[in-house]
C-alpha positions as CSV (number, residue, x, y, z in Angstrom):
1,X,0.0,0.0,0.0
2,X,1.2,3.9,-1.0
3,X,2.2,6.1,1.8
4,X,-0.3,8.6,-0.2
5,X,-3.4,6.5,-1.1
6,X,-5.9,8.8,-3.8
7,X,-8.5,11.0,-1.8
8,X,-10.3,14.2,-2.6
9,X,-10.5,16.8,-0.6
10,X,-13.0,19.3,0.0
11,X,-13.5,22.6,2.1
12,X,-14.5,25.9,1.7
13,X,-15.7,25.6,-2.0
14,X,-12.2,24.3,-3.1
15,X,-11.9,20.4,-4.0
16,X,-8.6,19.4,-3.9
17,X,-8.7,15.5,-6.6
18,X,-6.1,13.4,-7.9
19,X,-4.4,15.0,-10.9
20,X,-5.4,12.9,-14.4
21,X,-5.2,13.5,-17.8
22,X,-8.5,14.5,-18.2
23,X,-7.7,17.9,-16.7
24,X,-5.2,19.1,-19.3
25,X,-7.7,21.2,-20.7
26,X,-8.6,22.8,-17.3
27,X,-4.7,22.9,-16.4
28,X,-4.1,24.7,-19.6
29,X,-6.5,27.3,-19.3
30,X,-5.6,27.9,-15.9
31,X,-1.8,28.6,-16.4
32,X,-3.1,31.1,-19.0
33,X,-5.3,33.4,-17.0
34,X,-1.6,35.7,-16.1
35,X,0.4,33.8,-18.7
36,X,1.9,32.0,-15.6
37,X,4.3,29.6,-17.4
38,X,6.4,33.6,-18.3
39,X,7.4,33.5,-14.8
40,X,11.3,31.9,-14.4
41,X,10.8,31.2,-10.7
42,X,7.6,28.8,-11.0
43,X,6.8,25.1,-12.4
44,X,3.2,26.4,-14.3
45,X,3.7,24.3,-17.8
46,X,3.6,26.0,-21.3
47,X,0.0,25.4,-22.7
48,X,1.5,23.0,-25.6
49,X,3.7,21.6,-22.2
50,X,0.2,21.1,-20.3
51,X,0.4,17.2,-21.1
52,X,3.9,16.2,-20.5
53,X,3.5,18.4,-17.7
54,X,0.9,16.1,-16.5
55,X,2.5,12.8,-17.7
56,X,5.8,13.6,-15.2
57,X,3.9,14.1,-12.4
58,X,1.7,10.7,-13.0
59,X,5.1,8.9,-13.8
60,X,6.1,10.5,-10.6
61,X,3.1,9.4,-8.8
62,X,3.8,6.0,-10.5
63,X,7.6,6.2,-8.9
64,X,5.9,6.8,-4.8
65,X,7.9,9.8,-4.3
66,X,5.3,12.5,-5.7
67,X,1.4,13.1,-5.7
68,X,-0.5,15.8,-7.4
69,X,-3.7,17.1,-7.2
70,X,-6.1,19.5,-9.1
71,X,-7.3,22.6,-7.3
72,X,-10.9,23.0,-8.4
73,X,-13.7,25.3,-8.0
74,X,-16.3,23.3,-6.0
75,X,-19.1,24.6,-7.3
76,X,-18.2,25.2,-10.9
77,X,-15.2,22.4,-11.5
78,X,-13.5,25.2,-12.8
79,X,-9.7,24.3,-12.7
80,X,-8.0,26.9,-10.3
81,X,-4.6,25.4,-10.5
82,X,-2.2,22.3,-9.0
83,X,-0.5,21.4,-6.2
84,X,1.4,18.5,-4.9
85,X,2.6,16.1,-2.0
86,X,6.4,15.4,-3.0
87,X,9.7,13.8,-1.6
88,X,7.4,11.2,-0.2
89,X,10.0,9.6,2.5
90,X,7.5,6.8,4.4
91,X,10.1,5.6,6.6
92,X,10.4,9.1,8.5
93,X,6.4,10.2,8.0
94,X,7.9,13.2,5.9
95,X,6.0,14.6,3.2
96,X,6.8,17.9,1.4
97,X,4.3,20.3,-0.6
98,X,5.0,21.7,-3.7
99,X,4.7,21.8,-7.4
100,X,2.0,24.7,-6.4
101,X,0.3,27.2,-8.5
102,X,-3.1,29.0,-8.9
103,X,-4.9,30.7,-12.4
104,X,-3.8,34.7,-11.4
105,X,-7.7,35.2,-10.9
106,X,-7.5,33.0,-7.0
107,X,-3.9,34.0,-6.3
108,X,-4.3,36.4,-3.0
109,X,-8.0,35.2,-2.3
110,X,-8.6,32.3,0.1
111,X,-7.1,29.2,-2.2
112,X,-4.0,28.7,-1.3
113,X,-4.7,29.0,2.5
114,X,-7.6,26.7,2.2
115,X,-5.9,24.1,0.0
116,X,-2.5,23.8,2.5
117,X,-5.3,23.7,5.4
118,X,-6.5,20.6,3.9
119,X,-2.9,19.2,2.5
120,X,-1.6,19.6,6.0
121,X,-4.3,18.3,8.0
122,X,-4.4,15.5,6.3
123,X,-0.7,15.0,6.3
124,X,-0.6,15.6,10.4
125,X,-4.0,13.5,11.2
126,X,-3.9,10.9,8.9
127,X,-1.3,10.3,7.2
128,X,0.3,11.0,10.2
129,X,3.4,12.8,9.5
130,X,6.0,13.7,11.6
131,X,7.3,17.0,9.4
132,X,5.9,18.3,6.1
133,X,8.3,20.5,4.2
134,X,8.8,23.4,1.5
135,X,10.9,24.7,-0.8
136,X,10.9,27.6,-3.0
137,X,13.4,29.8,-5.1
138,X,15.5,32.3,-3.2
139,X,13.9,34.6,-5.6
140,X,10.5,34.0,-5.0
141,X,9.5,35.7,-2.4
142,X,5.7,35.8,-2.5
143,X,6.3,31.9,-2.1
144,X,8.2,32.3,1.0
145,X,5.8,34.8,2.9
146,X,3.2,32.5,1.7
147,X,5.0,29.5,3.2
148,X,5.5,32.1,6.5
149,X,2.4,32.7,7.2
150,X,1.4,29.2,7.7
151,X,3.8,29.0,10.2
152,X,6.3,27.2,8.8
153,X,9.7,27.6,9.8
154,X,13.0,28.6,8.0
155,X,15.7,25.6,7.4
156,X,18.1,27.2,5.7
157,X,19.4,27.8,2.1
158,X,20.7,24.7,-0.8
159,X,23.0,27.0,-2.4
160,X,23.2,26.3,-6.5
161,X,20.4,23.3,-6.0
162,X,18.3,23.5,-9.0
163,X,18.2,24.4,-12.7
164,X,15.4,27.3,-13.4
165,X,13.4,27.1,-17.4
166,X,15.7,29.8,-18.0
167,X,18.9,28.0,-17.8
168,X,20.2,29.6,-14.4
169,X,20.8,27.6,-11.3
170,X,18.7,28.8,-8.4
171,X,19.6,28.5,-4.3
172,X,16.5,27.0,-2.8
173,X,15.4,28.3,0.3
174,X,14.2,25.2,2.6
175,X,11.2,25.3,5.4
176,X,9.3,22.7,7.8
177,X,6.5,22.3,10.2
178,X,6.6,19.5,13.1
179,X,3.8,17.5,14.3
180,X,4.2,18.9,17.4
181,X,4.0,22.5,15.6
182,X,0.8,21.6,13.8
183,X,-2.0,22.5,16.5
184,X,-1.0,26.0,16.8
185,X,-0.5,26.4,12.7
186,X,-3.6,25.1,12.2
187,X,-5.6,27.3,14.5
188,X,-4.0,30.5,13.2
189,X,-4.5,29.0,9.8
190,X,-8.8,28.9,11.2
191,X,-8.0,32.1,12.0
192,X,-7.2,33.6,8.7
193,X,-9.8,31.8,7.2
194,X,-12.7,32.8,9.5
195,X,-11.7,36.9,10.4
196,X,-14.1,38.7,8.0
197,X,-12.4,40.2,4.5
């Protein structure tokens, strides 16, 4: 049996569901509203990319050390983006989330929060994970307030640790949360999610 068995997950109006190849056409149009795949600092596929994009992360999926979802509009089953467990390492209980980005029209709203509500609670209370993890590009720093604000803390830097689309090699700025960390994360991230707008 996988570490990461398929589940949706739902909260909010946001449904978080395994990531198939039936949502290439929803993943597509998503990376479009903002042109998101422009950005050097992100994962967000090229539209004619959208499939191999897709393919990877199922191979990966395949392999037990990644698993991506859809982010989708509830309501509508509009596609709002992806995101992803990844470095799946069973023998510790550590997961890390990643592979994340939102159509421009959610990004700032209540997505992101509500989706790493539901990625971490069910990381914590049932997978039950001893530390779920980040990382981001020392460059992208909406990323790493993002990743702040759930309460995650700061590791440290991977200097020259990845290649960017661009060619350049990035320095990847590392972050975790502990079980032990998680009740007091997840009732700030209540907070957020309940003070009026």
């Amino acid at each position: 049996m996988a570490f990461v068995e398929p589940v949706v997950l739902r909260d909010r109006g946001v449904r978080l569901e395994p990531l198939g190849l039936a949502h290439e056409a929803g993943l597509r149009a998503a990376a479009a509203d903002g042109e998101l795949w422009k950005l050097r600092i992100t994962s967000v596929p090229e539209p004619d990319q959208t499939g191999a994009y897709i393919e990877a992360a199922l191979k990966m999926r395949a392999e037990g050390h990644r698993f991506p979802f859809v982010v989708v509009n509830d309501a509508t089953g509009e596609v709002l983006g992806s995101t992803s467990y990844h470095d799946i390492v069973p023998p510790i209980q550590r997961v890390e989330i990643g592979w994340t980005w939102y159509r421009q029209s959610v990004q700032r709203s209540h997505v992101n929060t509500t989706c790493k509500l539901m990625l971490l609670t069910h990381a914590f209370d049932t997978l039950g994970c001893a530390v779920v993890g980040w990382r981001t590009d020392n460059y992208n720093f909406a990323s790493q307030k993002a990743i702040e604000r759930l309460g995650a803390k700061k590791d440290g830097v991977i200097r020259h640790h990845a290649v960017r689309r661009d060619g350049t090699v990035r320095d990847t700025v590392m972050y975790s949360m502990t079980a032990g960390e998680w009740p007091e994360a997840r009732a700030q991230l209540l907070y957020l999610l309940n003070k009026p707008r």
